[in-house]
SERO-4910 file (N, C-alpha, C, O; in steps of 0.05 Angstrom, whole numbers):
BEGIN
 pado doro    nc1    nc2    nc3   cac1   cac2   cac3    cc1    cc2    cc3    oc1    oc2    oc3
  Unk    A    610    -44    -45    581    -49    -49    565    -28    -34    564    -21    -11
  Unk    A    552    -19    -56    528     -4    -25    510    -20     -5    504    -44     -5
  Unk    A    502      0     13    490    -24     30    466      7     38    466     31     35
  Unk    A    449    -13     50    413     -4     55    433     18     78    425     42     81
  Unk    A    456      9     90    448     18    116    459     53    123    454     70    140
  Unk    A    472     50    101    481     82     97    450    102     88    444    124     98
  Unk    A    439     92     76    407     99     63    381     87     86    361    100     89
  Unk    A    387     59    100    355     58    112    369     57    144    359     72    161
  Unk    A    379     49    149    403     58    174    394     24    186    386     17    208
  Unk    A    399     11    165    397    -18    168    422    -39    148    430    -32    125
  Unk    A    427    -56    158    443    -79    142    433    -90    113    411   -100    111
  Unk    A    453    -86     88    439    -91     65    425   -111     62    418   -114     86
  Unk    A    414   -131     50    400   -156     47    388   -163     70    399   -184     78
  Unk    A    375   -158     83    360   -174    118    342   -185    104    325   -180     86
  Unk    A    352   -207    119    328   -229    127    297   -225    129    288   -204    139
  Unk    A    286   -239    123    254   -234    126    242   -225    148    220   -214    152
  Unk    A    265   -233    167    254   -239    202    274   -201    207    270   -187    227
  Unk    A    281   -197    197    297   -176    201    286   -152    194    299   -135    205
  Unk    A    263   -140    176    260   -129    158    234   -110    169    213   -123    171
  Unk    A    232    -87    175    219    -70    198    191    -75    182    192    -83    158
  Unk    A    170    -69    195    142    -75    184    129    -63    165    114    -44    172
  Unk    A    132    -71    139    114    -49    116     86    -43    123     69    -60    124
  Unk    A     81    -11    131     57     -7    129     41      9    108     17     17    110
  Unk    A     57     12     89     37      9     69     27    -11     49     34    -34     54
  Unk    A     11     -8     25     -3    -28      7     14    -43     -9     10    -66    -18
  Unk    A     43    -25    -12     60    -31    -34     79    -42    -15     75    -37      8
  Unk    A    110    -61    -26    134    -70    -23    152    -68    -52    152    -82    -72
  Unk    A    165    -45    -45    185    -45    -69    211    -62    -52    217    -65    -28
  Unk    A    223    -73    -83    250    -84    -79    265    -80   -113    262    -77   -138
  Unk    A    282    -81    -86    308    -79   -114    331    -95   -120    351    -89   -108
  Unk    A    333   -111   -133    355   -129   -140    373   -128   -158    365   -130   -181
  Unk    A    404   -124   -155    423   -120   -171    444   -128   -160    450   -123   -136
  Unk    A    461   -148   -183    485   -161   -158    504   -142   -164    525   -145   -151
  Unk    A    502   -118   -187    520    -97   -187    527    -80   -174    545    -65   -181
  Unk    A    515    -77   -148    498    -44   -132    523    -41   -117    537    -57   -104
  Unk    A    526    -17   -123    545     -1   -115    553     22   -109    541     36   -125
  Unk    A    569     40    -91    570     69    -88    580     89   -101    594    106    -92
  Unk    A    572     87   -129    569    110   -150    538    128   -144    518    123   -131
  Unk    A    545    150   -160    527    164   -155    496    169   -159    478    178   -145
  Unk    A    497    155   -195    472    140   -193    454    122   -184    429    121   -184
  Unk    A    481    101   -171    460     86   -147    453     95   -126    432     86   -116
  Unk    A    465    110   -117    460    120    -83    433    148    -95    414    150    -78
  Unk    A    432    162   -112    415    176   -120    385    156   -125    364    162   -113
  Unk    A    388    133   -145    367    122   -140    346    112   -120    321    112   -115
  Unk    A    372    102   -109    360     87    -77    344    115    -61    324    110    -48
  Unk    A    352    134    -62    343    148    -46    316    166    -55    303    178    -37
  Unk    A    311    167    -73    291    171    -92    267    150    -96    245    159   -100
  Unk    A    273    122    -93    261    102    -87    248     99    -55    226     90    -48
  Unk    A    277    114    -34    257    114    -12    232    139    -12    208    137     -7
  Unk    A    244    154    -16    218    170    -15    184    160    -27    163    167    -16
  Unk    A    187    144    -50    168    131    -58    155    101    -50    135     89    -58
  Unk    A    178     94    -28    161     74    -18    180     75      5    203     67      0
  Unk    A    174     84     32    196     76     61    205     53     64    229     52     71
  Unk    A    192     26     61    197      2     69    222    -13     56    236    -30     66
  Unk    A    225      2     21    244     -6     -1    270    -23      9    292    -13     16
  Unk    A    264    -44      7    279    -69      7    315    -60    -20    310    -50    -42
  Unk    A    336    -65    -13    353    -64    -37    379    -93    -29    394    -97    -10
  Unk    A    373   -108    -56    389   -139    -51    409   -144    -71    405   -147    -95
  Unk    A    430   -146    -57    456   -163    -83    450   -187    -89    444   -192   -113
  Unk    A    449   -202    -73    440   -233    -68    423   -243    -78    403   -228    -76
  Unk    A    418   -264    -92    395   -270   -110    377   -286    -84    354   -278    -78
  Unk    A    389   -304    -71    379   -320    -51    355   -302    -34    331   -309    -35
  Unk    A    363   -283    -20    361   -266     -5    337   -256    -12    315   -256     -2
  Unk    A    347   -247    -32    316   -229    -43    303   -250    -50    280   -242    -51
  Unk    A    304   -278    -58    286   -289    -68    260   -298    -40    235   -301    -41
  Unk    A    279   -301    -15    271   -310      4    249   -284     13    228   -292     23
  Unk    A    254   -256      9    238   -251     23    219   -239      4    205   -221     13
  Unk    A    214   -245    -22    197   -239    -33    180   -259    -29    156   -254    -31
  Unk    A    189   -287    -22    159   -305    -15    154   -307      8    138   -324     13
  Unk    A    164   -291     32    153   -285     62    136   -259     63    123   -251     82
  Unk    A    137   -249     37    111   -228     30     81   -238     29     76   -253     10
  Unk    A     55   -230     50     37   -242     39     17   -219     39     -5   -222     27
  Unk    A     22   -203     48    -10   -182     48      3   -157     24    -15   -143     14
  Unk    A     27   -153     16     31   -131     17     34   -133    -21     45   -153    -28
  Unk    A     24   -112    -47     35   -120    -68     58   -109    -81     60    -85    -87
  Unk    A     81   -133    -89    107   -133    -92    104   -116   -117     87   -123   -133
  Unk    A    123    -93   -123    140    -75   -136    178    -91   -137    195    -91   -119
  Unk    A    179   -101   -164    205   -106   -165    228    -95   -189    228   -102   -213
  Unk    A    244    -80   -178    258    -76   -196    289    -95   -194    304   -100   -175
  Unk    A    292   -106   -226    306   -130   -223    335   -125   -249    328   -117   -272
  Unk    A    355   -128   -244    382   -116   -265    367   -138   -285    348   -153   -280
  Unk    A    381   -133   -306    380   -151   -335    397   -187   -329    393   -208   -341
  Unk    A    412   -179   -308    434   -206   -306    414   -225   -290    415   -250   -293
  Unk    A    394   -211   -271    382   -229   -258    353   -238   -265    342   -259   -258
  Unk    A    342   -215   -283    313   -225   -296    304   -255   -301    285   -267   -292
  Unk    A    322   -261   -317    304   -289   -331    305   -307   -303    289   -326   -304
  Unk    A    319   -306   -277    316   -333   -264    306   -319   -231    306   -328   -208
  Unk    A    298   -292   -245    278   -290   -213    248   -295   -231    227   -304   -222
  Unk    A    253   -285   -257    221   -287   -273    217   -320   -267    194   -323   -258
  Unk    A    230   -342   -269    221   -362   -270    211   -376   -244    195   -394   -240
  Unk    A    226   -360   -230    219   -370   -195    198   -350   -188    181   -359   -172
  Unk    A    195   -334   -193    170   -310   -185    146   -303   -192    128   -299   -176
  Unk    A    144   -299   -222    123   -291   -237     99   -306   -230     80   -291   -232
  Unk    A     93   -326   -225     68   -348   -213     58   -333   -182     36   -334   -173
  Unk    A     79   -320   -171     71   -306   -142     49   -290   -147     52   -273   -164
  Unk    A     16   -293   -131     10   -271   -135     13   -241   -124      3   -222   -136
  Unk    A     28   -239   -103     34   -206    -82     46   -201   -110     41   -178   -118
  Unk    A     62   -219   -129     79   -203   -144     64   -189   -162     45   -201   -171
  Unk    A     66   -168   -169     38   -145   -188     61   -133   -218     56   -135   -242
  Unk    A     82   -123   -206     97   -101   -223    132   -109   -220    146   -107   -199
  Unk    A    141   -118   -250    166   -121   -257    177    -96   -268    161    -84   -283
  Unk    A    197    -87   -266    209    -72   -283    241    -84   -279    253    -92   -259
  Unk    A    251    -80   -316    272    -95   -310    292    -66   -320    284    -56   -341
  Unk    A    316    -52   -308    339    -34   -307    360    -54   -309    368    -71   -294
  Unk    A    368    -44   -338    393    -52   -355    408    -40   -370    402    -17   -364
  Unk    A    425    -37   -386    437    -23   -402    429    -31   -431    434    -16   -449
  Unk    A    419    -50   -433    415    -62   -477    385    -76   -465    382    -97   -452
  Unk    A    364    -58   -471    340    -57   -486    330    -77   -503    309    -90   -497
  Unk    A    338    -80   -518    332    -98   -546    342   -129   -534    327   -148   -541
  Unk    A    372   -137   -510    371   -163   -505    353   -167   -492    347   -191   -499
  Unk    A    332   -159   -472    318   -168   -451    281   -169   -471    260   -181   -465
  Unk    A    286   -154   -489    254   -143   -503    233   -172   -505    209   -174   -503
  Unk    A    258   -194   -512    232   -216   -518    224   -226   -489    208   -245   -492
  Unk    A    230   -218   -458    219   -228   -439    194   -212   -437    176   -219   -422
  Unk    A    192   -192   -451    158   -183   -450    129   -196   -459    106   -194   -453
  Unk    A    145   -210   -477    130   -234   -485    116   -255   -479     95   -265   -489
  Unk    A    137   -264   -454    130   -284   -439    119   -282   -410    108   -298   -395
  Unk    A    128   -254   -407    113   -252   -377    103   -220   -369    116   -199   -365
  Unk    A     71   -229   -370     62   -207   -374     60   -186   -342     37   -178   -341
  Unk    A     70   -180   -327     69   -171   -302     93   -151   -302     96   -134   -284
  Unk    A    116   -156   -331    136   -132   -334    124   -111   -348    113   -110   -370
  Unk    A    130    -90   -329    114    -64   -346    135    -52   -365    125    -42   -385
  Unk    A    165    -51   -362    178    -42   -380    211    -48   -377    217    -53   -354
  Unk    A    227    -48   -390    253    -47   -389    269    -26   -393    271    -18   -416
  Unk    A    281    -15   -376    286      7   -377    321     17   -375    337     11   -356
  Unk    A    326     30   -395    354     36   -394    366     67   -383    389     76   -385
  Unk    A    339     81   -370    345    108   -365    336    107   -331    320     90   -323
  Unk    A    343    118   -321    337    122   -286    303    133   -290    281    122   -290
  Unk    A    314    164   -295    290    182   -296    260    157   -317    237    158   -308
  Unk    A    265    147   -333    245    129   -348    235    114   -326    211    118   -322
  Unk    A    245    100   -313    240     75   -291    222     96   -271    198     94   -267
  Unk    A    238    115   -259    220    125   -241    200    134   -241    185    136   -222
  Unk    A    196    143   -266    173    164   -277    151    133   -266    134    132   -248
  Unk    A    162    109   -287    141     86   -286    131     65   -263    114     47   -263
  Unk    A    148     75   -244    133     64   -213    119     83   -207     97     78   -197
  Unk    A    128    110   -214    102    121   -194     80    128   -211     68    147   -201
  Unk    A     71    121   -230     48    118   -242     33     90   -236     10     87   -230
  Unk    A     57     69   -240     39     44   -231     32     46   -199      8     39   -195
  Unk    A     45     52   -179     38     63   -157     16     65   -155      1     47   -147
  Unk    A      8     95   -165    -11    113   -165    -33     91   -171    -52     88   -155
  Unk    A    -32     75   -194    -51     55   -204    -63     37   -189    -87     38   -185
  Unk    A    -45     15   -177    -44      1   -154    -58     14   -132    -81      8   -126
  Unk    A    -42     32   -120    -57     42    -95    -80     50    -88    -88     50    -65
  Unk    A    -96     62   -115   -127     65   -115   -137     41   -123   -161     45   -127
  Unk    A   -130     14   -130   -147     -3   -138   -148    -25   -106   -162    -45   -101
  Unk    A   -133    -15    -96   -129    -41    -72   -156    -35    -55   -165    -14    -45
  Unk    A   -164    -61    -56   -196    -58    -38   -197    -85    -31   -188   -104    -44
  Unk    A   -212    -87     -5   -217   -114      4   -246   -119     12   -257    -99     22
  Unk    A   -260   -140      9   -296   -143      9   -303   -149     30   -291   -170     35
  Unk    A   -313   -146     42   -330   -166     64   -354   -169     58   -365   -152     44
  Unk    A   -366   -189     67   -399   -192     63   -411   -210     85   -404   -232     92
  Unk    A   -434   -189     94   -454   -196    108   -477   -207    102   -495   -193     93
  Unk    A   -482   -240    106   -509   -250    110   -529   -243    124   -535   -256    144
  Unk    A   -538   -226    118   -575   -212    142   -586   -237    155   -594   -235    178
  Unk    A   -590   -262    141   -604   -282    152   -586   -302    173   -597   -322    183
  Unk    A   -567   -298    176   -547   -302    201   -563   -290    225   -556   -268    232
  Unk    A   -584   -301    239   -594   -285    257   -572   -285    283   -566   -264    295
  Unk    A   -563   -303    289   -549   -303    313   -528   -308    317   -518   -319    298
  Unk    A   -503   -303    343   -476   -306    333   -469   -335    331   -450   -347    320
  Unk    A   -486   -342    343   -472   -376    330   -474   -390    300   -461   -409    290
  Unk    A   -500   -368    287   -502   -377    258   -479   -356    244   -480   -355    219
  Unk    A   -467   -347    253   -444   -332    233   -429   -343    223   -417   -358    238
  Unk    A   -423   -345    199   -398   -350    177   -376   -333    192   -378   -316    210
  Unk    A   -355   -345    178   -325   -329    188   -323   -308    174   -306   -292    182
  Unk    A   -338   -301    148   -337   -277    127   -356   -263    145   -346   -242    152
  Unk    A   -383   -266    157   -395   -241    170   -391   -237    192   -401   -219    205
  Unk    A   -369   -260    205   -372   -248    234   -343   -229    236   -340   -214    256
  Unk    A   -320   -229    213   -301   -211    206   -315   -181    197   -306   -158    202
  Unk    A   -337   -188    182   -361   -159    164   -364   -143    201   -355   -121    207
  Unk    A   -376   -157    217   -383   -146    243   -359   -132    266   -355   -110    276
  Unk    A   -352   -148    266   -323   -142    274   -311   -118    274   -307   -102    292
  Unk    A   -302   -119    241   -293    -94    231   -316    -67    233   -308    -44    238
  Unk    A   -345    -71    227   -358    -40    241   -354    -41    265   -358    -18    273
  Unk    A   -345    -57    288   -352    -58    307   -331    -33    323   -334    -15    340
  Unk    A   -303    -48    301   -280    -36    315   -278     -4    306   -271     12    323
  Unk    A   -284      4    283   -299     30    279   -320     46    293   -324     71    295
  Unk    A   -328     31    300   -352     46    315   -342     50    345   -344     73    355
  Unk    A   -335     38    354   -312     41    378   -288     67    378   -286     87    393
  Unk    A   -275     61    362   -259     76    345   -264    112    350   -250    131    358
  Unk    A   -292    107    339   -303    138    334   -318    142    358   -336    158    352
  Unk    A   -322    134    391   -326    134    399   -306    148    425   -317    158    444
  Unk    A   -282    147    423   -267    152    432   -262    177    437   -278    191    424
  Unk    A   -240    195    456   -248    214    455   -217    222    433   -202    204    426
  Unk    A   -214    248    426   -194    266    405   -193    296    420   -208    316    425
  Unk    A   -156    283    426   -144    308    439   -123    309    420   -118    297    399
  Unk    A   -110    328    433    -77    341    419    -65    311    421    -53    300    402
  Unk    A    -70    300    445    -49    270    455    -50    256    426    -31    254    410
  Unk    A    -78    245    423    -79    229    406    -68    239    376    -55    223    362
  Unk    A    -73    266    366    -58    271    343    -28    271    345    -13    265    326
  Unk    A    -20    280    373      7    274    369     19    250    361     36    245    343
  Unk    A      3    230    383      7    202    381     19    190    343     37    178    332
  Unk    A     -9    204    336    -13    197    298     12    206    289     23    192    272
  Unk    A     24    226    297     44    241    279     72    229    291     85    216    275
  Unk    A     81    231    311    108    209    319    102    188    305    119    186    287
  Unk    A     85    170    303     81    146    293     95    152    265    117    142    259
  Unk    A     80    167    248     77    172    220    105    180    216    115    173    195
  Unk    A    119    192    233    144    213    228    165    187    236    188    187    226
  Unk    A    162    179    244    177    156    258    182    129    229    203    125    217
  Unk    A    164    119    226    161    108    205    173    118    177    186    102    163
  Unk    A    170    150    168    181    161    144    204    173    156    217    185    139
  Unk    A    216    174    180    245    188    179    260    185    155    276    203    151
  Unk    A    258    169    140    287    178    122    271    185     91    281    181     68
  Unk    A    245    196     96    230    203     76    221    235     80    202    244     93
  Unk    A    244    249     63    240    283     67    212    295     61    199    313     72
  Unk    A    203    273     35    175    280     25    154    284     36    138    302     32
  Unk    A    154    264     53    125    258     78    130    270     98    111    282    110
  Unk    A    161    270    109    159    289    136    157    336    132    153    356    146
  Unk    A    161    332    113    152    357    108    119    356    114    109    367    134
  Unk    A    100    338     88     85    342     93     61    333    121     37    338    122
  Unk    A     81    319    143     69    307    165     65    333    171     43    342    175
  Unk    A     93    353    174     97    379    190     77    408    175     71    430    183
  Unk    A     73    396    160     51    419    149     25    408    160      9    427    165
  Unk    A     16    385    165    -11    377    171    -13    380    208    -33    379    222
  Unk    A      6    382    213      8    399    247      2    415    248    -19    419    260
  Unk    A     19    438    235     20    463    231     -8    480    228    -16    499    241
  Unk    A    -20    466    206    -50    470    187    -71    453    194    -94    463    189
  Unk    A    -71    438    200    -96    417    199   -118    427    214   -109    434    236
  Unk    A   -152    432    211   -169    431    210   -189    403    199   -191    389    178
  Unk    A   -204    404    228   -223    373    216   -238    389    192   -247    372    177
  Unk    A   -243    411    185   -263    406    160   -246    412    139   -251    431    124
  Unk    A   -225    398    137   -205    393    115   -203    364    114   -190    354     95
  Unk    A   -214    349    135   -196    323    130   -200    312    103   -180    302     94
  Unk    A   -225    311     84   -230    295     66   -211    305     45   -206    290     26
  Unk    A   -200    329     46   -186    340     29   -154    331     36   -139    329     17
  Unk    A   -141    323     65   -121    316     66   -122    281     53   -105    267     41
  Unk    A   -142    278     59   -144    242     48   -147    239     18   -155    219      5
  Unk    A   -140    256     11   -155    255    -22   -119    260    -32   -109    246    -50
  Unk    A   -104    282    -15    -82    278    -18    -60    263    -24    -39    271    -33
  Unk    A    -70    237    -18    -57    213    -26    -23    211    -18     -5    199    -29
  Unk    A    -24    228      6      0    232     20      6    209     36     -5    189     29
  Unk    A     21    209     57     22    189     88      1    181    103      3    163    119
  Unk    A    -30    197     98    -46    188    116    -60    176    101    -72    159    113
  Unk    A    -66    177     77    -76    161     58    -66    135     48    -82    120     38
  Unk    A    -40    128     50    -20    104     45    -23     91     72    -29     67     72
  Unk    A    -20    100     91    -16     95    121    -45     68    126    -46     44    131
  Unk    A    -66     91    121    -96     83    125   -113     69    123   -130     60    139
  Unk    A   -105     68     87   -111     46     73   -100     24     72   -109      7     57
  Unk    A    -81     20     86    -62     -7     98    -85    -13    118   -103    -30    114
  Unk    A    -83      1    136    -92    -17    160   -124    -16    165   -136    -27    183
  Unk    A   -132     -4    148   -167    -19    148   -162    -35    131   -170    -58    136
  Unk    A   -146    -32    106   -155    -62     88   -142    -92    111   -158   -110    118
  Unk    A   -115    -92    119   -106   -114    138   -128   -110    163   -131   -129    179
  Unk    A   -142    -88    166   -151    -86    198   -126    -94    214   -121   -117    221
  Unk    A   -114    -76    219    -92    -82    237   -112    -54    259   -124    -34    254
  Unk    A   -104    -69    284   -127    -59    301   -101    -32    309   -106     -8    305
  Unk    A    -70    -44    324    -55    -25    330    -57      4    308    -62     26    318
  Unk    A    -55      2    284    -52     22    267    -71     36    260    -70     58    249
  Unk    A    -98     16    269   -118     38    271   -120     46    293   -131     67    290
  Unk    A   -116     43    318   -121     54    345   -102     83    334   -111    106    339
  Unk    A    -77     81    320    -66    107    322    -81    125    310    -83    148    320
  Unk    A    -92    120    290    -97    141    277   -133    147    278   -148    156    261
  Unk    A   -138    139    305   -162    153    316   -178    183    313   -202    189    312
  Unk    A   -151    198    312   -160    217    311   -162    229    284   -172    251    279
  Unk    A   -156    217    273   -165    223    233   -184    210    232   -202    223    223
  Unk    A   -188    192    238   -215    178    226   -236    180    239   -256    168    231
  Unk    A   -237    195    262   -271    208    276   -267    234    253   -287    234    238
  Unk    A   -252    250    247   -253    269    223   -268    257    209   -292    260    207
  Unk    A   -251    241    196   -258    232    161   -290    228    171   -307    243    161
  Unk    A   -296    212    185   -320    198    185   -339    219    189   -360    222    177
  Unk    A   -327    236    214   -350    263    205   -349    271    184   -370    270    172
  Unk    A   -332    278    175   -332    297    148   -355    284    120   -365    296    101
  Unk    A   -358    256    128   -364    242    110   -390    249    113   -401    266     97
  Unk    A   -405    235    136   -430    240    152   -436    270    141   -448    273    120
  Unk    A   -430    284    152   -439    313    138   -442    312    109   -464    311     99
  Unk    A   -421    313     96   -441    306     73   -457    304     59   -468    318     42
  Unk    A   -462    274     68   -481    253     67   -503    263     60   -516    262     39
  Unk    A   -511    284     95   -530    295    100   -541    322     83   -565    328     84
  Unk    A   -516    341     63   -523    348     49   -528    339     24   -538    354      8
  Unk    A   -522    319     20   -530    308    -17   -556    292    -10   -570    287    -29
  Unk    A   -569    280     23   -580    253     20   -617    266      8   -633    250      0
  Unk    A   -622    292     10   -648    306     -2   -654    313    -36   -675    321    -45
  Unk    A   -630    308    -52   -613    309    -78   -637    284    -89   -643    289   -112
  Unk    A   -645    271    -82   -646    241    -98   -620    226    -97   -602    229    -81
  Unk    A   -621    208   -121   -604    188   -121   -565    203   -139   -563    217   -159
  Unk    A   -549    195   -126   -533    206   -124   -514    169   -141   -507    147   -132
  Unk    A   -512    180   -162   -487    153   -182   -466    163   -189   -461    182   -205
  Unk    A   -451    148   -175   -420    143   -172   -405    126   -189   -416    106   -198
  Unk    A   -387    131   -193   -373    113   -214   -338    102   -201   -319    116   -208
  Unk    A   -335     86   -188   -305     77   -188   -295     49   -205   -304     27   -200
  Unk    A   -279     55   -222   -266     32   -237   -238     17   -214   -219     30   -205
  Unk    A   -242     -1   -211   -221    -20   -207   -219    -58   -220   -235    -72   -234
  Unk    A   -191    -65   -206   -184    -92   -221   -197   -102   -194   -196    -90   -172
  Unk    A   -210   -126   -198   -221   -145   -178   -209   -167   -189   -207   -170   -214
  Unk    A   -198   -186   -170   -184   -218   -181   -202   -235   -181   -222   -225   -171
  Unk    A   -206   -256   -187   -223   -267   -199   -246   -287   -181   -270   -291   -183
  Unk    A   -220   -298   -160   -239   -312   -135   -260   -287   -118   -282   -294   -109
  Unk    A   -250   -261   -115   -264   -246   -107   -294   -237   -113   -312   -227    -99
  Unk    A   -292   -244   -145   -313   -232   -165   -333   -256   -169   -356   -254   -179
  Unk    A   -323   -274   -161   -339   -306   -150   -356   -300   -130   -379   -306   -129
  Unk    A   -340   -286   -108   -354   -291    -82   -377   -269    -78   -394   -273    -61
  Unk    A   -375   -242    -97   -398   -229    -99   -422   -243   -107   -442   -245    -93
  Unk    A   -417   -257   -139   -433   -270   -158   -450   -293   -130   -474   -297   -129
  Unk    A   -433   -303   -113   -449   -322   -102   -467   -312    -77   -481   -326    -63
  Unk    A   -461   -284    -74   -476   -272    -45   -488   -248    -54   -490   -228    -39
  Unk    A   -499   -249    -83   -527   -227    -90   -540   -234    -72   -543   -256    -61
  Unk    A   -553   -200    -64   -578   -200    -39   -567   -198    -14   -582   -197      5
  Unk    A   -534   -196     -9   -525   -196     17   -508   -175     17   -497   -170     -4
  Unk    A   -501   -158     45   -496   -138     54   -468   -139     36   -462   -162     35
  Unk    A   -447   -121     22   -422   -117     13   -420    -86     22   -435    -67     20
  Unk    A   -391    -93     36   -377    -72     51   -340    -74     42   -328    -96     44
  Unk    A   -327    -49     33   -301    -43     27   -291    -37     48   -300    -15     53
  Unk    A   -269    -47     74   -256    -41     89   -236    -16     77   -212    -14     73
  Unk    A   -253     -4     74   -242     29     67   -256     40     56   -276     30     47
  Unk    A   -244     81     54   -264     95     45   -256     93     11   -233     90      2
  Unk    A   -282     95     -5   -271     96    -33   -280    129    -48   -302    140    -50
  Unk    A   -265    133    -52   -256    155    -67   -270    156   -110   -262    137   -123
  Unk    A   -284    173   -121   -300    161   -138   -296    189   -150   -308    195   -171
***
């Protein structure tokens, strides 16, 4: 059998409680009770890490079923064999983390009518190179649509009249503003980059380009490294959307950048007139409620959006 641990330098199937902390937007997993050390699998798997570090890989139906519902912030990427489709689709598909099915099989045409019934499979796929091509497009898809709202009531005069939605809206500038307040030395970028390097060790892709952004980095590049859609952009956008306070303390010293870089800007377009932007994304549906019911009140994206 193969096992994660030759590839993640961990025990195949772990437990939920076992399972090192995804920090990015996505959780791929992989389920096949076939998996084994041929060359196509061990090529896959490793191709898969590079596209997502955290990549879960499960024989066990149990196993994986368990820790796909101890998933709650993060959205699930599942790739699932043909033998196991129809009875993780029936236990799963209702999840919402769950976003993206793809089912890797060998016969196409048996699995075709599960497209029918459950619309969250993007494809079935009988070729490696086909499958991969199609995560990292839905990827790419996913990862620019992930946004989270906050909203501020103005007529909340005081902290005791705060809702739990504005006094989280406050909060989060608060911890920003702090944030950028701080001071930015070599320490703290180093800090960012062990972190980052530490996390992608067994990802050649990212630690190349961690080691080029040492090497090269200039703050009046940052908006251009964030646009990159590299490690600091996957990293980032994790932890302002969760506000995870630890993961932003690390990366302090990018984000007094970004935020300058932004600020400047600003300041050259803000004599322009009015300046229209256009970003398309999926909003779910309780979300698109809670705008509809707080016209007239402050809306803020715990992140930068890109347009």
């Amino acid at each position: 059998m193969a096992t994660s641990e030759s590839l993640n330098q961990r025990p195949q199937n772990p437990l939920p409680n076992e399972v090192s902390k995804n920090k990015e937007d996505i959780q791929l997993i992989w389920l096949d009770g076939n998996m084994n050390d041929s060359h196509d699998y061990l090529l896959t798997q490793s191709v898969l890490i590079e596209l997502n570090s955290a990549v879960q890989f499960y024989s066990h139906f149990d196993r994986c079923l368990d820790f796909i519902k101890s998933i709650k912030h993060e959205q699930i990427f599942l790739i699932v064999s043909g033998a196991f489709a129809q009875q993780i689709l029936l236990q799963t598909h209702h999840y919402r983390p769950l976003v993206a099915i793809f089912i890797f099989c060998s016969n196409h045409q048996r699995y075709k009518p599960l497209m029918k019934e459950y619309n969250k499979i993007i494809g079935i796929f009988t070729k490696q190179h086909d499958l991969l091509e199609s995560i990292k497009q839905k990827m790419n898809l996913v990862e620019k649509q992930t946004l989270t709202f906050s909203l501020f009531d103005q007529k909340q005069k005081s902290m005791k009249d705060l809702s739990q939605e504005s006094a989280s809206f406050l909060l989060h500038q608060m911890l920003i503003y702090v944030l950028k307040q701080m001071s930015q030395d070599q320490q703290s970028k180093q800090q960012m980059l062990d972190m980052c390097r530490d996390y992608y060790k067994n990802d050649k892709k990212e630690l190349t380009k961690i080691e080029e952004f040492q090497k090269t980095y200039t703050r009046d590049k940052a908006i251009e490294w964030y646009t990159d859609e590299c490690f600091l952009y996957k990293l980032l956008n994790k932890a302002l959307r969760t506000e995870d306070i630890e993961l932003l303390f690390n990366f302090r010293f990018f984000i007094i950048d970004l935020c300058s870089a932004i600020e400047q800007e600003h300041q050259l377009l803000k004599n322009k007139g009015t300046l229209t932007l256009y970003r398309g994304t999926q909003i779910p549906n309780e979300e698109l409620e809670k705008i509809k019911e707080n016209i007239g009140k402050t809306i803020s994206t715990n992140g930068f959006l890109s347009t």
